[in-house]
DRENKOLMI-312312 format. One record per residue (C-alpha): residue number from 0; residue in three letters; x, y, z. Coordinates in Angstrom, 2 decimals, m for minus. Layout:
<lumses>
LUMSE resi resn u v w
LUMSE NUM ALA X Y Z
...
</lumses>
This chain:
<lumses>
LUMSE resi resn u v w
LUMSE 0 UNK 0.00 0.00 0.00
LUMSE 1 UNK 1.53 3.53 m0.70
LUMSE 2 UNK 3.08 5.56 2.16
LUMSE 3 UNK 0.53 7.95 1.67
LUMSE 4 UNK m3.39 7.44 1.67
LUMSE 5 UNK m5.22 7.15 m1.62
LUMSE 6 UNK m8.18 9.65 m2.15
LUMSE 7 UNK m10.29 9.58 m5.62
LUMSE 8 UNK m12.17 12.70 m5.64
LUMSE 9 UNK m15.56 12.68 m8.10
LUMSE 10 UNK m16.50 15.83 m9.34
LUMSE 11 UNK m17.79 16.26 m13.19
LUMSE 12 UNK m15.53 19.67 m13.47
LUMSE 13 UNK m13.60 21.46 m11.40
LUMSE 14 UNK m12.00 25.04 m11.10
LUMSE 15 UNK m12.07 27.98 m8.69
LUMSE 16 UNK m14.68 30.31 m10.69
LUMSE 17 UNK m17.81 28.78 m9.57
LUMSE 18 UNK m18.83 28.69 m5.26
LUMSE 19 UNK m18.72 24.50 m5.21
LUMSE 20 UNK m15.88 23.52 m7.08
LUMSE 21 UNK m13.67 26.70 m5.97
LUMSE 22 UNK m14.29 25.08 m2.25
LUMSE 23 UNK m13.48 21.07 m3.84
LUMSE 24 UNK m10.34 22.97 m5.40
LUMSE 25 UNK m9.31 24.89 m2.38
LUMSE 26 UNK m9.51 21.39 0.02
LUMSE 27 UNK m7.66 18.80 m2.61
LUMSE 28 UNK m5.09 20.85 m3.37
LUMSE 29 UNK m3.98 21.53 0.25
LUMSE 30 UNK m4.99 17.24 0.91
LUMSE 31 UNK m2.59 16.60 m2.24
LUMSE 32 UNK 0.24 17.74 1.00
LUMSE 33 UNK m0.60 14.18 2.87
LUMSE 34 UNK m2.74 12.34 0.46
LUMSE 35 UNK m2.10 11.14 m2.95
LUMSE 36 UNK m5.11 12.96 m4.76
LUMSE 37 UNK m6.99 11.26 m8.29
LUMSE 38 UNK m9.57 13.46 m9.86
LUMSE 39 UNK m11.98 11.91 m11.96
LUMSE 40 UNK m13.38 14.58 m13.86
LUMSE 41 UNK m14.81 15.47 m17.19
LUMSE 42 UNK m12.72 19.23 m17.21
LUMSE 43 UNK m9.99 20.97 m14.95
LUMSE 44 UNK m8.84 24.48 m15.13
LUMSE 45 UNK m7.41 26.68 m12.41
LUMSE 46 UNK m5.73 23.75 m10.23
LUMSE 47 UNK m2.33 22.74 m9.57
LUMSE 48 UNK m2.41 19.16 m11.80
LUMSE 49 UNK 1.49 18.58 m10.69
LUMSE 50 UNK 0.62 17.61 m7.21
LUMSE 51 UNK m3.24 15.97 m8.47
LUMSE 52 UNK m3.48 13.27 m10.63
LUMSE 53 UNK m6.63 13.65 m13.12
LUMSE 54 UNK m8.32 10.71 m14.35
LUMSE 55 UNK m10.44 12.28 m17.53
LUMSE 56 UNK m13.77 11.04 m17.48
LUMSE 57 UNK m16.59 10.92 m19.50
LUMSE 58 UNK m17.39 13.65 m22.15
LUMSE 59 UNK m18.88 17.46 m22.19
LUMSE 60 UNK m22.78 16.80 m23.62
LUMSE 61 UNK m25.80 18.56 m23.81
LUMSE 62 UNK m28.01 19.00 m21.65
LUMSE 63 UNK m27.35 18.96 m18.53
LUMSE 64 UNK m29.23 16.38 m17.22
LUMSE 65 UNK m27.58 13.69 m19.51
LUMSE 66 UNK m24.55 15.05 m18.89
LUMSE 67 UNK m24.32 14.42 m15.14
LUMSE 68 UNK m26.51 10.44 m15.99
LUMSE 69 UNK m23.53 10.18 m18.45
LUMSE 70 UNK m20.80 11.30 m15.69
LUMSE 71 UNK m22.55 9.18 m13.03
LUMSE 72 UNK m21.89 6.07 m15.26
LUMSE 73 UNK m18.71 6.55 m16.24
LUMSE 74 UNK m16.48 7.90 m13.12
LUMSE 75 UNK m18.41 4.42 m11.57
LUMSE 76 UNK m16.67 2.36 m15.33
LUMSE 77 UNK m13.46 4.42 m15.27
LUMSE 78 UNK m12.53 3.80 m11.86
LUMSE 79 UNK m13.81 0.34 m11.98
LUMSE 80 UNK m10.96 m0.50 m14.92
LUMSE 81 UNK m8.39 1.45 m13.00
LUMSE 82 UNK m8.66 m1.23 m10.02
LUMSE 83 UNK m8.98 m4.06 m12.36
LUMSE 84 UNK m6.45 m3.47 m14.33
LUMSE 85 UNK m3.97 m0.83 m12.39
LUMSE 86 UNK m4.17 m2.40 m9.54
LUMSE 87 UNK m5.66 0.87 m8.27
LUMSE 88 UNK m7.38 1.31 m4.95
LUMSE 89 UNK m8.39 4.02 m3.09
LUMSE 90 UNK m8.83 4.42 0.99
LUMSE 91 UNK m11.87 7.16 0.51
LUMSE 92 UNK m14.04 7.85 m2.01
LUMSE 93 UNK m14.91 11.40 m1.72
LUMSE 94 UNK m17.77 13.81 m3.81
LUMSE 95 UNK m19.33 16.97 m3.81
LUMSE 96 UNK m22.83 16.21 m4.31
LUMSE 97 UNK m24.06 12.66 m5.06
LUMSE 98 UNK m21.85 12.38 m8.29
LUMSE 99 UNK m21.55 8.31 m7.70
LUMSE 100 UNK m23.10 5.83 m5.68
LUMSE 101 UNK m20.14 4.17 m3.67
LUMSE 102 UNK m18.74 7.34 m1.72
LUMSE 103 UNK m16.98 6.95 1.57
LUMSE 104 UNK m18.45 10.31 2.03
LUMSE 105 UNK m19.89 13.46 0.51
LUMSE 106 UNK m19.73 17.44 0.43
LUMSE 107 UNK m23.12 18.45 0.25
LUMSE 108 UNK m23.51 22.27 m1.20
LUMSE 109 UNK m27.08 21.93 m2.18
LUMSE 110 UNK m30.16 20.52 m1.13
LUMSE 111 UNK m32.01 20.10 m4.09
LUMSE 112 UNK m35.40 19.53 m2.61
LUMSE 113 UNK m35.42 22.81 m0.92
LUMSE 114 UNK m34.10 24.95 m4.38
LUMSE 115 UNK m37.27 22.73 m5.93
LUMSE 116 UNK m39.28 24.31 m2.96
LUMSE 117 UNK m39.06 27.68 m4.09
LUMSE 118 UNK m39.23 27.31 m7.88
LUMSE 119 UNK m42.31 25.05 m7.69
LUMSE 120 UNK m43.87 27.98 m9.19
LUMSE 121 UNK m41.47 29.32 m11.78
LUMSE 122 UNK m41.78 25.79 m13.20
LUMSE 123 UNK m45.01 25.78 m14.10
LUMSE 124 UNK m46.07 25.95 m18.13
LUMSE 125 UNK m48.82 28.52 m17.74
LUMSE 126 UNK m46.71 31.12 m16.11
LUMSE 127 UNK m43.93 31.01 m18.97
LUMSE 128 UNK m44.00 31.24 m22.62
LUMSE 129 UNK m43.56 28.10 m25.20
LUMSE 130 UNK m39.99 29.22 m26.06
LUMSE 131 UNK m38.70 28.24 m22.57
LUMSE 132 UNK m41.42 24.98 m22.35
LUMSE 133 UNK m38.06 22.75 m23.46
LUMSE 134 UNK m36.35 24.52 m20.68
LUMSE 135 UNK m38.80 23.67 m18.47
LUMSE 136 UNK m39.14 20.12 m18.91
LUMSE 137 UNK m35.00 19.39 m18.74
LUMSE 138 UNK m35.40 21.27 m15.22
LUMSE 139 UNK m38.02 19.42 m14.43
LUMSE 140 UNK m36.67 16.19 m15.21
LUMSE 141 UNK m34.05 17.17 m13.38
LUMSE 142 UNK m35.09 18.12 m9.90
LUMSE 143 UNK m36.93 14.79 m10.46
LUMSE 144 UNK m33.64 12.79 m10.58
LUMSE 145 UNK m31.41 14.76 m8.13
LUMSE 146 UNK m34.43 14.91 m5.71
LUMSE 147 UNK m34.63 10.87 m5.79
LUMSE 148 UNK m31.03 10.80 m5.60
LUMSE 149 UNK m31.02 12.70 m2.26
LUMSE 150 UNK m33.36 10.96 m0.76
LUMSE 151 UNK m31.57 7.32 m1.56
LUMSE 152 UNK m28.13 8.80 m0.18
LUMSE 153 UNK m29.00 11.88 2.39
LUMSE 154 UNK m31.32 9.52 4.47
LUMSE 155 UNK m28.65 6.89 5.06
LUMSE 156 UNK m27.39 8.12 8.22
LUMSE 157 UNK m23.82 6.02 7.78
LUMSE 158 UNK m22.46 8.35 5.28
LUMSE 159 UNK m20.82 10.88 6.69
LUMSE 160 UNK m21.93 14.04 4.83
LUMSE 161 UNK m19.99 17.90 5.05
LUMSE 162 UNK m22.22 20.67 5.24
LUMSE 163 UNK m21.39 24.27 4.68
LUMSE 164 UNK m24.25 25.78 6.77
LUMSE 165 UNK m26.72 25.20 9.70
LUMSE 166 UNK m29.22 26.05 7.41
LUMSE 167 UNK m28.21 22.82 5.47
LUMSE 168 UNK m28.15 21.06 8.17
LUMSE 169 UNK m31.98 22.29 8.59
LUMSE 170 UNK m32.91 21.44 4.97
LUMSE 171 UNK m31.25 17.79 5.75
LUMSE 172 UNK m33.00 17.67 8.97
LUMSE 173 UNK m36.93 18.68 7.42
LUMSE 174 UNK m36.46 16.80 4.12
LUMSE 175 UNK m34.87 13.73 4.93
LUMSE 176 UNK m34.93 13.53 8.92
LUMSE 177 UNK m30.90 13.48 8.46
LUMSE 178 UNK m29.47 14.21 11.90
LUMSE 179 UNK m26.54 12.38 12.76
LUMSE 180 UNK m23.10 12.05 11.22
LUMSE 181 UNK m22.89 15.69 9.66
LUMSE 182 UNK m20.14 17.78 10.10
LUMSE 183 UNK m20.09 21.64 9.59
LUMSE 184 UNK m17.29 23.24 7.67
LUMSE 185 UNK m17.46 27.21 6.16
LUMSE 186 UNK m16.57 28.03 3.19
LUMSE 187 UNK m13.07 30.38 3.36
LUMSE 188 UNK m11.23 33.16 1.07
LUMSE 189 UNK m7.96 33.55 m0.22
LUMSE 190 UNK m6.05 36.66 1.68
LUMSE 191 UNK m3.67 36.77 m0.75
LUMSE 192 UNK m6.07 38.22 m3.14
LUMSE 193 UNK m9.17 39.26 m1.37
LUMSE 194 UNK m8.13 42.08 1.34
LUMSE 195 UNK m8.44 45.81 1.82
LUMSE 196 UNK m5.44 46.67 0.80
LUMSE 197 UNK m5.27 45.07 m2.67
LUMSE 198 UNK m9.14 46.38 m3.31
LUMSE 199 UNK m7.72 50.04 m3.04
LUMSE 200 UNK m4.73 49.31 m5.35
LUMSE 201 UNK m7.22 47.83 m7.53
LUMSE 202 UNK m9.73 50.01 m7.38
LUMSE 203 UNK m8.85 53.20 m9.91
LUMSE 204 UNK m8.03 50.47 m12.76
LUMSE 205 UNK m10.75 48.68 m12.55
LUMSE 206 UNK m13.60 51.17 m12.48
LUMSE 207 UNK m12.12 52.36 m15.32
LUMSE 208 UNK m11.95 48.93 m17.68
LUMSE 209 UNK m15.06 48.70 m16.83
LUMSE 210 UNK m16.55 52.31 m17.76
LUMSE 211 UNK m18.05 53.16 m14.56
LUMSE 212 UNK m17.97 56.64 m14.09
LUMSE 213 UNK m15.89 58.13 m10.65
LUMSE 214 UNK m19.15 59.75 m9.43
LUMSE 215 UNK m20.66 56.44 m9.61
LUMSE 216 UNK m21.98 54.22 m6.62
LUMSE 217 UNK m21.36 50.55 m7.79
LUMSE 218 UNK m23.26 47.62 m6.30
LUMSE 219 UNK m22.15 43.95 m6.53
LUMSE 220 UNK m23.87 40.80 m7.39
LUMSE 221 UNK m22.19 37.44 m8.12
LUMSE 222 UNK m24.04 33.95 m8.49
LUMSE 223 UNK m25.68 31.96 m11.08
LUMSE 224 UNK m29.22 31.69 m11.99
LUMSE 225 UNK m30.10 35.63 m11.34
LUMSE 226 UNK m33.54 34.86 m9.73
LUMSE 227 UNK m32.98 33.10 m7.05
LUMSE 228 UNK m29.80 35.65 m6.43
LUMSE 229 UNK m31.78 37.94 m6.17
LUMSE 230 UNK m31.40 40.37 m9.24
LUMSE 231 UNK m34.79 41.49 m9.48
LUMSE 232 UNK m35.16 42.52 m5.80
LUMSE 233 UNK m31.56 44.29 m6.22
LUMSE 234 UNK m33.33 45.90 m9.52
LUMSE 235 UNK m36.61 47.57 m7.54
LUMSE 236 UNK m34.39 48.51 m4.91
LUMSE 237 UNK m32.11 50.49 m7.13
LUMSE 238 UNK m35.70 52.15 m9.27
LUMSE 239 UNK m37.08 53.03 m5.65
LUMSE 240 UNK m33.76 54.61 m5.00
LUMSE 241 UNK m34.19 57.22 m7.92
LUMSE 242 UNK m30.66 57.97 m7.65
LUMSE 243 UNK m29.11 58.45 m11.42
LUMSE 244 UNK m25.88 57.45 m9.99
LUMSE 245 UNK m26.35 54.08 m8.64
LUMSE 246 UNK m25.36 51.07 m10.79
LUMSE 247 UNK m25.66 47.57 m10.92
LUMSE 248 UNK m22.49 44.92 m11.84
LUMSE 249 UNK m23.27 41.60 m12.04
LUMSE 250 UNK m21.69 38.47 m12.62
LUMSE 251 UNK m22.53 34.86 m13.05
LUMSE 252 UNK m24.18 32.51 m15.56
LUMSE 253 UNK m27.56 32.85 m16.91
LUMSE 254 UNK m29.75 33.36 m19.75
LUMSE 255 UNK m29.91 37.06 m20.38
LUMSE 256 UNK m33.23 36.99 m22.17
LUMSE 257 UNK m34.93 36.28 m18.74
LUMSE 258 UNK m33.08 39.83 m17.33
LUMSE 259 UNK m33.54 42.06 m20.61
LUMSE 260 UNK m37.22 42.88 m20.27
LUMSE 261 UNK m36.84 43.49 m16.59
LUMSE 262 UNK m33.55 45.79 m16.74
LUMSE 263 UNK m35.78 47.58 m19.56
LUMSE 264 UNK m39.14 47.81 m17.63
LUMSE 265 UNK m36.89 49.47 m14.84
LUMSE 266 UNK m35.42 51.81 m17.12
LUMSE 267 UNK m31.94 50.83 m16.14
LUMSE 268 UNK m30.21 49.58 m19.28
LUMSE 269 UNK m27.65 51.93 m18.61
LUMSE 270 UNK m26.79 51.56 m14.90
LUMSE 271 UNK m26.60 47.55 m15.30
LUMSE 272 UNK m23.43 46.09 m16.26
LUMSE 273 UNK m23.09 42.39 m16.83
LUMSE 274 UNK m19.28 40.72 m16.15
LUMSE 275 UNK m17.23 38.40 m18.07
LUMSE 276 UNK m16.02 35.61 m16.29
LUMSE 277 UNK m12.03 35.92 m15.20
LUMSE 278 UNK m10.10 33.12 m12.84
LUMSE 279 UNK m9.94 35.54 m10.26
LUMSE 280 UNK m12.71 38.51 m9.01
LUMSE 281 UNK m11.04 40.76 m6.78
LUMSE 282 UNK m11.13 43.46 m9.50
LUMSE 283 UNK m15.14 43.26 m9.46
LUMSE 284 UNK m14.75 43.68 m5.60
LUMSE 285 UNK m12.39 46.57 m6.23
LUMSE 286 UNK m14.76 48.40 m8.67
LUMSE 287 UNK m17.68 48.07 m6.18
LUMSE 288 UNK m18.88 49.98 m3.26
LUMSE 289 UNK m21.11 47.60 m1.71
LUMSE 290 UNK m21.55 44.09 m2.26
LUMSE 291 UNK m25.58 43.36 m2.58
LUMSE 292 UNK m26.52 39.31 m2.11
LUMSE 293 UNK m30.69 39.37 m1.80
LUMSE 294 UNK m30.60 35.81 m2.09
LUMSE 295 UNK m34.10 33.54 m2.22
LUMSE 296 UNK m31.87 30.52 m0.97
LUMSE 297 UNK m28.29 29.94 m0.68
LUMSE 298 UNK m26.89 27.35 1.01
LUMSE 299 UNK m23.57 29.76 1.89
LUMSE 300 UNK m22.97 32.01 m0.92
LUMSE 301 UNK m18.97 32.97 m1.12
LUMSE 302 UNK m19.19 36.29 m3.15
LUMSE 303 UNK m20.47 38.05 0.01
LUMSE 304 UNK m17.24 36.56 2.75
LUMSE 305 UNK m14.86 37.28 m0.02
LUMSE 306 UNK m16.02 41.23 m0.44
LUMSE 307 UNK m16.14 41.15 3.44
LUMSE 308 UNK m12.46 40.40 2.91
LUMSE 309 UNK m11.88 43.05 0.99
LUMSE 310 UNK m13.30 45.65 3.35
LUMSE 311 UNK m16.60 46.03 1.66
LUMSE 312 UNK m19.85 46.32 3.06
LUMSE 313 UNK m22.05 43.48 2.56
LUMSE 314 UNK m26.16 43.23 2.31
LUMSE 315 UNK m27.35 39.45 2.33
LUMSE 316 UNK m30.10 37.37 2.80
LUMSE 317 UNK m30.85 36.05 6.16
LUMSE 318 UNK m31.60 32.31 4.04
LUMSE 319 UNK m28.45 32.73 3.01
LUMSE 320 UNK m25.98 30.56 4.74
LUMSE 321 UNK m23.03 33.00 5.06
LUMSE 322 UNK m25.76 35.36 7.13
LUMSE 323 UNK m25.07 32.97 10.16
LUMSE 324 UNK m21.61 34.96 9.94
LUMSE 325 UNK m22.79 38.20 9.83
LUMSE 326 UNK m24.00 40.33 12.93
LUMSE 327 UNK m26.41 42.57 11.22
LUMSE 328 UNK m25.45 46.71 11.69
LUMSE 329 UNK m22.17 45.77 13.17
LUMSE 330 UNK m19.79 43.58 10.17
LUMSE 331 UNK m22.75 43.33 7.42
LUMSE 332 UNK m26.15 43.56 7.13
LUMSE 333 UNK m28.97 41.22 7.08
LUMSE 334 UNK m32.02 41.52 4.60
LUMSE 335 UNK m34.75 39.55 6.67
LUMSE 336 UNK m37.29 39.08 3.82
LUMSE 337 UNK m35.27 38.73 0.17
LUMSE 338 UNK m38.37 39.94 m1.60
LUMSE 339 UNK m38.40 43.38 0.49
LUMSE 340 UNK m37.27 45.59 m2.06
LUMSE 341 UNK m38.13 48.87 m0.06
LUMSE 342 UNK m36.37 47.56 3.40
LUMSE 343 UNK m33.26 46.58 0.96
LUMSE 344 UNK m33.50 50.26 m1.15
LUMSE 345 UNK m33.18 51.99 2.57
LUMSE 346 UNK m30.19 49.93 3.80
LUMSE 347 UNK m28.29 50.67 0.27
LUMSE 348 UNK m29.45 54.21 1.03
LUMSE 349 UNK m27.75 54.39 4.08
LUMSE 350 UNK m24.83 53.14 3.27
LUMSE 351 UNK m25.01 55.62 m0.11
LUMSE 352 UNK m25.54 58.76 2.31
LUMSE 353 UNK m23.03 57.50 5.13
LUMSE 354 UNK m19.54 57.12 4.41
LUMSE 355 UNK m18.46 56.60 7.95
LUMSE 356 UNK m21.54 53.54 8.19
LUMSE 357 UNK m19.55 52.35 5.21
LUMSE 358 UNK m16.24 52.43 7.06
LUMSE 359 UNK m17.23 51.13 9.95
LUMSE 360 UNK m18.95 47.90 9.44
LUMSE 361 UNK m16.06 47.52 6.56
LUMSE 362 UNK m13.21 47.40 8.56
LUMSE 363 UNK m15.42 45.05 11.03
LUMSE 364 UNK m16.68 42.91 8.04
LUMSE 365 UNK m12.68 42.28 6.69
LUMSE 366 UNK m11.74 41.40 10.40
LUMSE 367 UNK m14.79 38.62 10.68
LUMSE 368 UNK m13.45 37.62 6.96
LUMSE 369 UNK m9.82 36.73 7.86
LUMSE 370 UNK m10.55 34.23 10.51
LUMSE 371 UNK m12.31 31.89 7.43
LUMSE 372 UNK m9.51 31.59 4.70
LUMSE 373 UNK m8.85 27.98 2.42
LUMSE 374 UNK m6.14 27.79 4.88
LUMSE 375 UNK m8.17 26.72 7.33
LUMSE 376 UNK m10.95 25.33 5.89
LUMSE 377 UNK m8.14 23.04 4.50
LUMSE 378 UNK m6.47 22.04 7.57
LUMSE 379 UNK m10.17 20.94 9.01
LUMSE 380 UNK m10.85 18.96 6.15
LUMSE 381 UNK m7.65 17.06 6.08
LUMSE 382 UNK m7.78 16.09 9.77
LUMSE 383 UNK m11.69 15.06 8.90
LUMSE 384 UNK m9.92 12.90 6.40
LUMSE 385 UNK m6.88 11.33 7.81
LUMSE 386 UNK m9.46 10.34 11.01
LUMSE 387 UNK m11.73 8.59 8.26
LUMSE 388 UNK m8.86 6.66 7.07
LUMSE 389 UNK m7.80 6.02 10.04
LUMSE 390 UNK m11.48 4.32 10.87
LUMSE 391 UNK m11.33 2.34 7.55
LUMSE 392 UNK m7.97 1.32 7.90
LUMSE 393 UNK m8.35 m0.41 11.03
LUMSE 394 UNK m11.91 m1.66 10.72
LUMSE 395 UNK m13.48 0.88 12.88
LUMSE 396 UNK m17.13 1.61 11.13
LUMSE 397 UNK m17.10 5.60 9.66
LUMSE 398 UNK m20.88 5.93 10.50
LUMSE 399 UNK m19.91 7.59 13.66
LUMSE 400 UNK m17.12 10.24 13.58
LUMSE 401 UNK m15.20 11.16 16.41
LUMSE 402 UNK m13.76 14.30 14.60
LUMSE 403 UNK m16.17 17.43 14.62
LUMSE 404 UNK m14.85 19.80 11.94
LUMSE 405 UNK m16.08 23.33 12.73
LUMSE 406 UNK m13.66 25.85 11.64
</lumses>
């Protein structure tokens, strides 16, 4: 058996531009120290592949939903020849999300059932046109399968599952009476990059790449799927504002026809900005005054801890995870109902009309930020998985951890 333990990690891609696989790249790379690392995954970009060993697997189709059936059958083939035939065996299987069916344990960063909770309604054919029906029906067919999946693997109380939130833990607790064997570890931020001091340095250039006048009050939103984020709330609050000088960045991953007729209806086509994607943000953060997360659900959210890094002033929704960090008026604040567009236009207000607000809950929201970096969320989830293989090793069942990761 090799000196050090064996780890294959299952993820269908991987890089640090996106919340779940930036936290999967941040922990492997720091376990690739004291574990031998194999990624089986479809694409890589953004990692260190000198000290990881990737295993490519499966193939990039369309859509979605056959994608990740296609990924689910092949990581389980792929891995299956490398033992036959390599003579390759692994002391944990570890995924993010239920990616196969034989994991030692899993990183759970969304609970499916309760993101189907909330766009019950959306989903329905009546309230969209028959353009987006096909759309429709993959989601739909999708939340179908994932939903299942959860409720085969989340109820099985043996598999030790990593949560990013209490509020997880909740939605595991009232979906699929999962209580036991759940460990809590936050999501960090890189220092390096995300901190006051490199915002300021940063801030001058970037405003002006980006066109946004000096007189300008920019607000920040990051995150895929632009509903659920929150846009349109952010987009009221802003029109309610009536403040010429306020505009909107945002960046993420969606289908801009759903956003044009609403940035048009609110007369703010040329206050909204919308962000190419680059490896890494902190010139968005720099450009920005206030970082803006009105989320409908989030499980944590990172965009909002990595401006509170880089002495911004956050807004976020309380059912967003990262709000358990956050005391509200004092390092952030918390937006109690994400559909309360006035109670969101008057905190943006405030922090518009007070610059010394602004400084104050900054400086407070960078100090809260530096004591969750990848650092430590690292170190946590390498002594959660040297005490697993420790278990397996020596016949000890994994069902019930000793080791509480809460960092």
């Amino acid at each position: 058996m090799t000196s050090r333990p064996r780890v294959a990690v299952i993820s269908p891609f991987l890089d640090k531009r996106h919340g779940t696989e930036r936290c999967v790249a941040e922990q492997i790379e720091r376990l690739s120290d004291e574990f031998e690392v194999h990624l089986y995954s479809t694409r890589v970009r953004d990692l260190d592949l000198t000290k990881i060993i990737w295993h490519k697997t499966g193939l990039r189709l369309a859509p979605h939903v056959l994608a990740y059936c296609w990924f689910l059958i092949s990581n389980h083939v792929v891995r299956a020849w490398d033992k036959r035939v390599h003579n390759l065996k692994f002391d944990i299987v570890f995924s993010p999300g239920i990616n196969c069916l034989d994991a030692d344990v899993i990183a759970v960063h969304i609970v499916f059932a309760e993101f189907y909770r909330l766009a019950v309604e959306d989903l329905k054919f009546v309230r969209n046109k028959i353009a987006f029906w096909p759309r429709l029906i993959h989601r739909r067919l999708m939340y179908r399968l994932f939903i299942g999946l959860e409720r085969h693997v989340y109820s099985n109380q043996r598999i030790p599952l990593v949560v990013i939130s209490h509020k997880m833990e909740e939605d595991l607790r009232r979906f699929f009476a999962r209580t036991e064997n759940v460990q809590l570890l936050y999501h960090g931020i890189d220092p390096a990059h995300m901190n006051p001091e490199r915002r300021m340095m940063l801030r001058e250039k970037s405003r002006n790449e980006l066109g946004i006048p000096a007189e300008a009050f920019a607000l920040l939103l990051v995150g895929n799927d632009w509903k659920k984020k929150g846009l349109y709330t952010l987009l009221e609050a802003v029109v309610a504002l009536n403040d010429s000088n306020v505009w909107v960045l945002v960046r993420g991953d969606d289908d801009l026809r759903l956003s044009r007729d609403a940035i048009r209806k609110f007369g703010l086509a040329d206050r909204v900005k919308f962000l190419p994607s680059i490896p890494e943000i902190d010139a968005y953060y720099a450009a920005c005054d206030v970082y803006v997360g009105p989320s409908l659900e989030d499980s944590f959210a990172i965009p909002p801890l990595e401006a509170m890094a880089c002495g911004l002033p956050v807004i976020v929704s309380a059912q967003a995870g990262v709000s358990e960090l956050i005391e509200h008026n004092e390092n952030g604040f918390i937006l109690q109902n994400p559909n309360d567009f006035a109670a969101l236009s008057e905190l943006i207000r405030a922090l518009r009309e007070d610059p010394s607000l602004r400084e104050q809950v900054s400086s407070r929201a960078a100090s809260t930020a530096r004591e969750y970096t990848w650092q430590r969320n690292g170190e946590s989830f390498s002594r959660f998985m040297k005490d697993l293989v420790s278990r397996k090793r020596n016949s000890i069942p994994i069902g019930k951890l000793r080791t509480v990761v809460r960092n």
